[in-house]
N, C-alpha and C positions, 0 to 999 in steps of 0.2 A: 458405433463410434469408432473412428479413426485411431489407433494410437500411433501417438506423436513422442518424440524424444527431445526433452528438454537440450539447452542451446549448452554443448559441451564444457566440461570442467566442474571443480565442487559444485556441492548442491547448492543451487538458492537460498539467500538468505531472504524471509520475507517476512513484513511486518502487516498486521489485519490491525484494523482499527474501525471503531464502532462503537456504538453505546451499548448495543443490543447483544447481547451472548449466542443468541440462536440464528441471529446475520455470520456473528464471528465465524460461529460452528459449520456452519452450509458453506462460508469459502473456505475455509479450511478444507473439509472435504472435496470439493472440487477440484485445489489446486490439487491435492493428493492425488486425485485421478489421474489428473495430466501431468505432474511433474514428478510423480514417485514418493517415495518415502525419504527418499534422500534430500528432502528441501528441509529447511531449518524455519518454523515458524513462530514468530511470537506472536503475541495480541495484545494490545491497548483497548482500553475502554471509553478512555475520550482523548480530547486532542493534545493535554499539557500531557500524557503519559506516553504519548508517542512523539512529541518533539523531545522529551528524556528521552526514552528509547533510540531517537535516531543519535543525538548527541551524542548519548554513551559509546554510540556504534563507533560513530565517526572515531572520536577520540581515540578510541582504541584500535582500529583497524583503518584510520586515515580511508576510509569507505565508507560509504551509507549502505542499507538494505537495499538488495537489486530490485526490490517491489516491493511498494507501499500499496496497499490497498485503502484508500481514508473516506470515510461517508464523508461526504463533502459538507450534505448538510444537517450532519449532526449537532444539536442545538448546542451552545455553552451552557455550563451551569455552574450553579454556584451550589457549596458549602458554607462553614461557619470557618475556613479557615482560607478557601483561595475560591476565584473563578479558572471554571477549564473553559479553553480554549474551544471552538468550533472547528468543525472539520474546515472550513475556509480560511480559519485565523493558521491554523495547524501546520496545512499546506504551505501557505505563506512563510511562515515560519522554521519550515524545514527547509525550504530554498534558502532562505537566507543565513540560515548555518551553513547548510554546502558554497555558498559562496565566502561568506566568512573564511572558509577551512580551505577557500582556494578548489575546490574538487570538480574536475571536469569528468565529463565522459571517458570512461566508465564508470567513475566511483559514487557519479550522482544516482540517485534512485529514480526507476523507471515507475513513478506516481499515477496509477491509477483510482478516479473517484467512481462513487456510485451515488446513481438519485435518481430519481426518480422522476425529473426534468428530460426529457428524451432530446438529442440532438444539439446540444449545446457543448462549447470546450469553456472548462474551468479552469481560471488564472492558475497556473503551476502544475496544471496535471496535464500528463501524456495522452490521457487516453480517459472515457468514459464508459463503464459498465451499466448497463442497466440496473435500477434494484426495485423489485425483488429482478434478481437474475438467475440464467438458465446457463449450464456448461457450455453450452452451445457461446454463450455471450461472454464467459470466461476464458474460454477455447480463442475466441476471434479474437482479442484483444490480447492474448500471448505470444499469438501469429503475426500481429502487427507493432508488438512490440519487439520482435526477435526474441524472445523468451522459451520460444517454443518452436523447433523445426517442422 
């Protein structure tokens, strides 16, 4: 493996989102590979936790996370007190705050989905990862997001 040096100045702020804990954990790890210890990671579990999450961002940092990583098609569900969001409502949903909040490039988030659907572009996302996916597949998609020199 290559190493590569993340696209200069602080570290990445990035958001993982998924339903699954052991999806979360495998990117997690990966980015670490490739962008160091100095990224700043958080994780959501389904999609209302990560439209708060980006919201919060915004609000306070007039910026979103420079990468969203969001299963695309992670199911909604329900509890006994709200429905969450899908990864397709989620996405949706995050553009439409950054447009809200006025925020253009750079401060929009570079949205990468995963699914398992191979060769398709999903409404609001940059870029698609394969899932299950390989460094190799997180590597390329950093490269072609500028994320990663």
């Amino acid at each position: 493996m290559m190493i590569r040096q993340p696209k200069p100045g602080p570290g990445l702020y990035i958001l993982i989102t998924d339903d699954n804990q052991q999806f979360r954990a495998t990117i997690r790890a990966i980015l670490i590979t490739y962008l160091g210890t100095q990224v700043k990671i958080h994780e959501a579990e389904n999609g209302n936790a990560a439209v708060a999450k980006c919201e919060m961002k915004i609000k306070a940092d007039n910026k979103n996370f420079d990468l969203i990583i969001m299963d695309y098609q992670m199911p909604p569900s329900t509890t006994d007190r709200e429905i969450y969001r899908d990864g397709q409502a989620a996405t949706t949903k995050i553009r439409a705050i950054e447009n809200e909040y006025g925020l253009a490039e750079p401060e929009r988030s570079v949205i990468f989905t995963w699914s398992m659907e191979k060769n398709i572009q999903f409404q609001g996302a940059n870029d698609v990862i394969p899932k299950p996916c390989s460094p190799a597949d997180v590597e390329s998609a950093l490269i072609r997001q500028k994320l990663l020199d």
